[in-house]
C-alpha positions in Angstrom: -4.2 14.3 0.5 -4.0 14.0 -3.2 -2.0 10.8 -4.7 0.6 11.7 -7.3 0.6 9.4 -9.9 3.4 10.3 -12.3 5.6 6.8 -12.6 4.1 5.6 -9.8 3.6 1.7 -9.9 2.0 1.4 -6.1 0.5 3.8 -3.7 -1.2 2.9 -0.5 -2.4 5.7 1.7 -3.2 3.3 4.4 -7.1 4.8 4.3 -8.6 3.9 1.3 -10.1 0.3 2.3 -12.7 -2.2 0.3 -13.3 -4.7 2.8 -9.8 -6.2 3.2 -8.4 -4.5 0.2 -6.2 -2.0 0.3 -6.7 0.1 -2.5 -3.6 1.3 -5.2 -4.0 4.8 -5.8 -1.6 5.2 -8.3 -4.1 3.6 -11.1 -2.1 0.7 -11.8 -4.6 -1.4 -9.9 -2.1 -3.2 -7.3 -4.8 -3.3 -4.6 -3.4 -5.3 -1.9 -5.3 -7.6 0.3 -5.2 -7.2 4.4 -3.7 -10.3 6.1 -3.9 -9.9 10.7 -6.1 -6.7 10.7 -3.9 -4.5 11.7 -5.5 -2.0 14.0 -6.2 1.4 12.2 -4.0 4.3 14.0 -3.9 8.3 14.3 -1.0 9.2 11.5 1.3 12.2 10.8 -1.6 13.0 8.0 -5.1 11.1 8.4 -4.8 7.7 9.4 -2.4 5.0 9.5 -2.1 1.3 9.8 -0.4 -0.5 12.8 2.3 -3.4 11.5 3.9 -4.3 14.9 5.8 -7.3 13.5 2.9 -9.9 14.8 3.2 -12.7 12.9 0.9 -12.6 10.1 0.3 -9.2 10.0 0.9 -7.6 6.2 -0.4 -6.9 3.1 -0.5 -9.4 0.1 -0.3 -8.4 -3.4 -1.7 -10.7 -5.9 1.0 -10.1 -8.8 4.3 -9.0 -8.7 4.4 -7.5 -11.7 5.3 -4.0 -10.3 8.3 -5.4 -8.8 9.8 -5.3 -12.4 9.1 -1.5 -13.4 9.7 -0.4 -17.2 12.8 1.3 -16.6 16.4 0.0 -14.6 15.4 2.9 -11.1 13.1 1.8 -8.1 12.4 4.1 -5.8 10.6 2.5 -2.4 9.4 4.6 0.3 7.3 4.1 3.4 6.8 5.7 6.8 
């Protein structure tokens, strides 16, 4: 499934891995880093990642720049 990208500031798909990393698809290059492997799991579309509140278990983002967008509306969404 294609990532949209217009305003986006973050976009994980929960596939597209480097190593640990999980990579931003939106282009802003907010690649997150994989704390617990959570186990990989059959999704609604692909695959998905299993966060079963284990301590431990998340994904780390190494600024937090995106958590002050350009304009006053945030939108967060996850499944």
């Amino acid at each position: 499934m294609p990532a949209p990208t217009n305003g986006l500031i973050l976009y994980w798909d929960m596939e597209t891995l480097s190593g640990s990393n999980m990579m931003d698809r939106s282009g802003t290059g907010n690649h997150g880093a994989i704390t617990g492997s959570p186990p990989s799991t059959v999704g609604k579309v692909g695959l998905a990642r299993s966060f079963n509140g284990s301590a431990g278990t998340y994904v780390r983002v190494a600024t937090e720049d995106f958590l002050s967008p350009p304009s006053t509306t945030l939108t967060l969404c996850a499944w």
